[in-house]
N, C-alpha and C positions, 0 to 999 in steps of 0.2 A: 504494500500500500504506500504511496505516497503522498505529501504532505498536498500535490495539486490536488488531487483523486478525492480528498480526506474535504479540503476547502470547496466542494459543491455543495455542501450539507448546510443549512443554515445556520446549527448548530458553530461548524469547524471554523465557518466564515466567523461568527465572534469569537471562537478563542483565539484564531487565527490574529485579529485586529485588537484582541485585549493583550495579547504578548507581543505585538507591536511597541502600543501604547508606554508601554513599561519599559521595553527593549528586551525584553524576554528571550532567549539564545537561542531558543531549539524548543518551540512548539511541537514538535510532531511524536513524544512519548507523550504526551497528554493529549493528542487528539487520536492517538493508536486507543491511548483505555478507554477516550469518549467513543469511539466506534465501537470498540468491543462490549460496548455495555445499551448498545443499541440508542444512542443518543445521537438523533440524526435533526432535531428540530430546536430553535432556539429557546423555545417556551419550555422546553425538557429542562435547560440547565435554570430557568427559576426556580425550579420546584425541589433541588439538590439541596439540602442542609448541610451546615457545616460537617457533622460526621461523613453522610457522602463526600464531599469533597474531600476528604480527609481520607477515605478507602482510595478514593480516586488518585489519592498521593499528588493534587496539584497545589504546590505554593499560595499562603494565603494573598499573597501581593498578586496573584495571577488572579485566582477568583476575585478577589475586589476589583480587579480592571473587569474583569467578565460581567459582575454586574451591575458596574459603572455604563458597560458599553450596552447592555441590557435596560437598563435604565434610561438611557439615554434614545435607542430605535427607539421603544413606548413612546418616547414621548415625541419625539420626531412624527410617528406614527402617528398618535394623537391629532396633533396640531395640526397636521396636513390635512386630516380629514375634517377637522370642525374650524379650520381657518376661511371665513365665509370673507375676510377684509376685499381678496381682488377674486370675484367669482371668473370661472374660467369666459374668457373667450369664445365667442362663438360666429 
């Protein structure tokens, strides 16, 4: 598996961009366990508690960037769909 192959999953894409964020070395042992554990969706890793992530053996500076960057889509998300200020073009 590769760390491209790994980054099509929604999930991979934020750990991918939270171990960015940090400068994080070598993402791809932590998106090898997010695969093996069937976490393909970003909404999967809100729902991870601290002991998850903790079996998951990922850095707690990594998961803070995760759901920082988690945090952050929402609200991205959010706003774009209830931003009525410039209605689209037509």
């Amino acid at each position: 598996m590769t760390q491209a192959s790994m980054s099509s999953s929604s999930a991979a894409s934020i750990v991918v961009a939270s171990a960015e964020r940090i400068q994080f070395s070598d993402p791809r042992s932590v998106l090898q366990r997010v695969e093996l554990e069937a976490i393909k969706e970003d909404w999967q890793l809100e729902y991870l508690d601290s002991v998850q992530w903790q079996a998951l053996e990922v850095p707690m500076g990594l998961v803070s960037s995760i759901r920082r960057c988690l945090e952050e889509r929402k609200r991205s998300r959010s706003s774009s769909a209830t931003d009525t200020r410039f209605p689209p073009v037509t």
